[in-house]
N, C-alpha and C positions, 0 to 999 in steps of 0.2 A: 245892389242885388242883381245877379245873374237870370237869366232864363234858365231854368234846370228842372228838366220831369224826367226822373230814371229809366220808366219805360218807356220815353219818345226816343231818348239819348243810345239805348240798344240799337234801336231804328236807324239812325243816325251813324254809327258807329258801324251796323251790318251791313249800309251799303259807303260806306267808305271803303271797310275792307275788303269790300268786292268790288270796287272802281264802279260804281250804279250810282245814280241819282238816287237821293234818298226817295221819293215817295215810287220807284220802281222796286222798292219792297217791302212795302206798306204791309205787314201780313193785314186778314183778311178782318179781324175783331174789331181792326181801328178803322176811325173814318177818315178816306184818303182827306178831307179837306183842311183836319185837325190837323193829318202830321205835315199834310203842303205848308196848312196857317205857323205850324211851328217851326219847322225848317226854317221857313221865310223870317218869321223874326229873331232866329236866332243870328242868320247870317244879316239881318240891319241893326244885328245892335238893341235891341226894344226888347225891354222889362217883362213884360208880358205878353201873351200871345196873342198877334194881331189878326183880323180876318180882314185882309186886305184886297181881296180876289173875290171870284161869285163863289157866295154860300148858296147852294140851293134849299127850298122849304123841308128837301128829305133830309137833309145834312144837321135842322138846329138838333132833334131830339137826342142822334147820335153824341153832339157834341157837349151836350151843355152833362147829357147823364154820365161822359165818359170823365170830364171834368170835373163834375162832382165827386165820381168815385175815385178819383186821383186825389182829390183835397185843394183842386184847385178854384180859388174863389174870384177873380176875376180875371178879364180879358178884356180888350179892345175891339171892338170894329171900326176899318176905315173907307171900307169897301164904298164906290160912289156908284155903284150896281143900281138901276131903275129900281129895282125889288126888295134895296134895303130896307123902306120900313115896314113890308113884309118879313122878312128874315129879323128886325128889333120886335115887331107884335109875337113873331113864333118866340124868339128866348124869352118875352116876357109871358106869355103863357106856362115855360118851363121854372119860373120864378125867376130869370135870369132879369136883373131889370137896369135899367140907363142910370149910372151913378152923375156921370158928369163929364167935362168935353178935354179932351188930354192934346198932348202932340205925341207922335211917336212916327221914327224913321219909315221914308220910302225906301224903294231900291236903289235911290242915287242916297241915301242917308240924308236926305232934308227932311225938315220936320212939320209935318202936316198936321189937322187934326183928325183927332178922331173920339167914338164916343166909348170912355166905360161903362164896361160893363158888371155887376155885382149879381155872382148866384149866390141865390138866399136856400 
């Protein structure tokens, strides 16, 4: 199974064909952290969408409701951010909750862990 969400893949695809980093055209509805987290796991290869970078406490609500209404039902964190289990108490407030402890590629494509995640 690929990484594949239609509407990130626009995103993706819009700032190719204008030579831009992807998240420098983020329009403004998505949260810049989502389409960074999805970028980044698409170019290591990873299943699922990792939050491997800081998630800030204003970023879970955005994120967990935009992936809900995508249909998308899990993701990863691997972030080693001081405030991670700040940012694990906020998705699990949003029903988002810790399934269990996975590996999935860094930026050099070694495989670290990290934890999924399951929105209910």
């Amino acid at each position: 199974m690929n990484l594949f969400i239609k509407e990130f893949e626009a995103i993706l695809e819009k700032a190719a064909s204008q030579n831009k980093p992807y998240w420098a055209v983020i329009p403004k509805e998505y949260n810049r952290t989502l389409i960074y987290a999805y970028g980044q796991s698409k170019e290591r290869g990873n299943q699922l969408i990792d939050f491997n970078e800081v998630v800030w406490d204003y970023d879970v609500e955005p994120i967990v409701s935009t992936l809900r209404s995508l249909g998308v039902k899990e993701f990863t964190f691997s972030s080693t951010m001081a405030s991670g289990i700040d940012i694990l108490a906020g998705f699990k407030k949003l029903d988002a909750v810790i399934q269990d402890v996975v590996y999935v590629n860094n930026y050099k494509k070694e495989k670290i862990p990290a934890i999924l995640m399951k929105i209910n």
